[in-house]
C-alpha positions in Angstrom: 17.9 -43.1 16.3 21.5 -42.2 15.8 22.9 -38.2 15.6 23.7 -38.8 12.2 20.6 -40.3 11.1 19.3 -37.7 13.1 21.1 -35.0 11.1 20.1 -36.2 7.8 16.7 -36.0 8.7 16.6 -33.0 9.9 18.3 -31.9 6.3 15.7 -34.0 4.4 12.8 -31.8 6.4 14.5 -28.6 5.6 15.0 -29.1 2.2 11.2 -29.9 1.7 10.4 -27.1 3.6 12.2 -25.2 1.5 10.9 -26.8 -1.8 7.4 -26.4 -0.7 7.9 -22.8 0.5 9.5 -21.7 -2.9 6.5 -23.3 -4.7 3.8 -21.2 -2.4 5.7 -18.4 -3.3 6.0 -18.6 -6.8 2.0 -19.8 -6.6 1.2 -16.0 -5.0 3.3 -14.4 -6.9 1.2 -15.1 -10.5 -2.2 -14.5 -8.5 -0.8 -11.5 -7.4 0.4 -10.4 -10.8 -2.8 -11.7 -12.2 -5.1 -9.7 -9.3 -3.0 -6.2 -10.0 -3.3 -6.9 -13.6 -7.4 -7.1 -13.3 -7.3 -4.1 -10.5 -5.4 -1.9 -13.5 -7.6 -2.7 -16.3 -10.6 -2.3 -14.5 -12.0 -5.7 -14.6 -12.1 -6.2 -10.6 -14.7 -3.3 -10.5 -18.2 -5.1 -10.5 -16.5 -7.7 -8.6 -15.5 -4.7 -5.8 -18.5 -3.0 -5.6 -21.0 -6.0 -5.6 -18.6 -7.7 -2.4 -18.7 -4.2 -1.1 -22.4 -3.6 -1.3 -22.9 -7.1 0.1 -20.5 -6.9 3.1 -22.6 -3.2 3.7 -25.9 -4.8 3.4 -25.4 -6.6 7.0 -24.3 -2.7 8.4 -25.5 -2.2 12.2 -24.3 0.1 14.9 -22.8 -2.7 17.0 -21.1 -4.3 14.1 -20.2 -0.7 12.7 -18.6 -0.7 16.4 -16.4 -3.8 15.9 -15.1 -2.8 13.0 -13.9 0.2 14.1 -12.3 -1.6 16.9 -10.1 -4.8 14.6 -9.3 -1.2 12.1 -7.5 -0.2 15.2 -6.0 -3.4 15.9 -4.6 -3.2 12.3 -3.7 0.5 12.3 -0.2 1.4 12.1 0.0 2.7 16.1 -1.4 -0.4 17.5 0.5 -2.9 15.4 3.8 -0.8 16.0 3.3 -0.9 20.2 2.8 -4.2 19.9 6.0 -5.3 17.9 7.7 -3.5 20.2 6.1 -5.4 23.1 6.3 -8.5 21.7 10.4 -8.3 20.9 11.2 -7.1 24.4 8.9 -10.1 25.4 11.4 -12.2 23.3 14.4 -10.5 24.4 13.8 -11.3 27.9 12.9 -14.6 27.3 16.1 -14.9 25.4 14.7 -15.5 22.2 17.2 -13.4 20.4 16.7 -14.9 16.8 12.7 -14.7 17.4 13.0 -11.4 18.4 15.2 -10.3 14.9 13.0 -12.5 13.3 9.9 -10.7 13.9 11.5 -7.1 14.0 12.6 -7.9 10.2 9.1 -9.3 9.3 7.3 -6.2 10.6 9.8 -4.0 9.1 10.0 -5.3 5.9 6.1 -5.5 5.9 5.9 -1.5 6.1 8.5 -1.3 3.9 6.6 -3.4 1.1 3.3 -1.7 1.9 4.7 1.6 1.1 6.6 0.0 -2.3 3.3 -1.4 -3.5 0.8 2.0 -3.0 3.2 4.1 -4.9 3.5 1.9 -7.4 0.3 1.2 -8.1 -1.4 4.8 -6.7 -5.0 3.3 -6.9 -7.4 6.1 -5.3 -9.6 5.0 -2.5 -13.4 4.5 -3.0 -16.0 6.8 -1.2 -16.3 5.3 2.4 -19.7 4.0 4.5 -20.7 6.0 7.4 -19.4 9.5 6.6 -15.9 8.3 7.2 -13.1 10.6 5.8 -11.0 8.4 3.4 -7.4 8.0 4.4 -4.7 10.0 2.2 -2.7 7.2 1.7 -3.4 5.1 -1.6 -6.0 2.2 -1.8 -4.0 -0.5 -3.4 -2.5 -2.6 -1.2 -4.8 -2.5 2.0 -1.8 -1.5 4.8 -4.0 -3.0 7.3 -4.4 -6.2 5.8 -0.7 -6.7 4.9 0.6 -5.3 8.2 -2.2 -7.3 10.5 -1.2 -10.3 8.2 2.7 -10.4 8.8 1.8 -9.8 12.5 -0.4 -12.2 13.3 0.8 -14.9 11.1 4.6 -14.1 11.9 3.6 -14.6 15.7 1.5 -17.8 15.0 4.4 -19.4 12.9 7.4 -18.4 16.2 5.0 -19.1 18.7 3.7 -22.6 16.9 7.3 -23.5 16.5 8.1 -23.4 20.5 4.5 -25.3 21.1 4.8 -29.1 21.0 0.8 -30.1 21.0 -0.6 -30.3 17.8 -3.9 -28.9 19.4 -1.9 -25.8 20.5 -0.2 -25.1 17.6 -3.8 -25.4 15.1 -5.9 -23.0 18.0 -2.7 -20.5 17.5 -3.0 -20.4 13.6 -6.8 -20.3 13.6 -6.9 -17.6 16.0 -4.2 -15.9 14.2 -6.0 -16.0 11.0 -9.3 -15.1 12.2 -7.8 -11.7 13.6 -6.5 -10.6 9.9 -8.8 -11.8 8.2 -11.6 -9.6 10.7 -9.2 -7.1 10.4 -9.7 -7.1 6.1 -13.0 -7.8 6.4 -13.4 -4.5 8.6 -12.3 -2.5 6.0 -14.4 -4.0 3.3 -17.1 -2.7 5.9 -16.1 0.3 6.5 -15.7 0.9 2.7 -12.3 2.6 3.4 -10.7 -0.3 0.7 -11.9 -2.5 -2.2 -12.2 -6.1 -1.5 -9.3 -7.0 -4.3 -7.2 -4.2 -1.9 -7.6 -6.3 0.8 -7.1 -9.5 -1.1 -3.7 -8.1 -2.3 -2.4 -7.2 1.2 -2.7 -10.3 2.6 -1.3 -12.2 -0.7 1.7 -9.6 -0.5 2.1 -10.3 3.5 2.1 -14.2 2.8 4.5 -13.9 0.0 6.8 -12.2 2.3 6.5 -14.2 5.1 7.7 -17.2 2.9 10.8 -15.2 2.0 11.3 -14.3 5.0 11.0 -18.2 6.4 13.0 -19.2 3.2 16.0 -17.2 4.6 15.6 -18.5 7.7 15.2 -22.0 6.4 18.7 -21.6 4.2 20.4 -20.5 7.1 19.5 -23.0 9.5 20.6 -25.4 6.5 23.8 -24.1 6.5 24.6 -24.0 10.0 23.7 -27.6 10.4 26.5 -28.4 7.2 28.8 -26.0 9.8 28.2 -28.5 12.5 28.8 -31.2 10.2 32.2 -30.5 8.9 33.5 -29.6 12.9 32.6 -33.3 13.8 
């Protein structure tokens, strides 16, 4: 294969990318409009409590146990160490663009969490187990959307530097079992709706294709850079 058909290729492959990305976007962005919509009217609430009752149902002091344990994987602390971990991981292993990257995609995640719950300003139901409700507001789950951009952020740099197809499907399917426990977690602990949870990890994916959009449109316009010098 020659450089230049190389090149065009490699164009072709962004541009679909990008194509495809804007679609899933767009796609998330009327369910999530939709979801919030139903949240706001009130027409989420038997769907809420009867997923709430039912993830309750199967309650038990070990499982009670593990869910405290992924809420603290998706609390604000933990997730914040472990950005920071993970850029000076990439900065040693001179992955400068991961390591921006990722610092963006947690940042903006925060940022985004914090838009969303006071614009919406849905209270919090009464938790399970006694637990003291968090004074922040219900609607998006932060734990959801943060755990989200985290673990599917890492999964899509790490998958891109993996060349087995094996490797690359484990990494997503572990990273989307860890959110999704994560949500699930706080379904169980009754510290969020279900639709709260639901919306967090809609909002996170939404963002994460922005943020991979960019990305996408800037690699596309390097590669024209390269282009023209030749």
């Amino acid at each position: 294969m020659s450089i230049s058909t190389a090149r065009q290729r490699l164009l072709e492959y962004l541009g679909l990318s990008l194509l495809l990305g804007m679609a899933a976007a767009i796609a998330m962005l009327i369910f999530l409009g939709w979801l919030t919509d139903e949240v706001l009217e009130g027409d989420a609430r038997r769907f809420d409590d009867a997923t709430r009752d039912a993830v309750h149902s199967i309650a038990s002091p070990a499982m009670t146990t593990f869910a405290h344990g992924l809420s603290f994987i998706g609390s604000t602390l933990f997730l914040t160490i472990a950005t920071a971990v993970v850029i000076v991981i990439f900065a040693l292993r001179k992955w400068g663009r991961e390591a921006r990257l990722f610092a963006l995609t947690m940042i903006g995640a925060s940022l985004l969490n914090i838009t969303l719950k006071l614009a919406f300003k849905r209270a919090r139901p009464v938790p399970f187990f006694d637990l003291t409700a968090p004074s922040s507001y219900s609607f998006p789950s932060g734990h959801s959307l943060a755990s989200c951009c985290f673990f599917a952020g890492l999964a899509a740099i790490l998958s891109g530097r993996v060349k087995s197809k094996r490797a690359r499907m484990l990494i997503w399917i572990a990273a989307s079992i860890m959110f999704l426990l994560i949500g699930l977690s706080r379904i169980y602990l009754g510290v969020h709706y279900t639709t709260d949870v639901i919306a967090g990890f809609t909002a996170a994916l939404i963002w994460i294709i922005f943020v991979r959009f960019v990305e996408l449109q800037l690699a596309r316009r390097r590669q024209r850079k390269a282009e023209l010098k030749l």
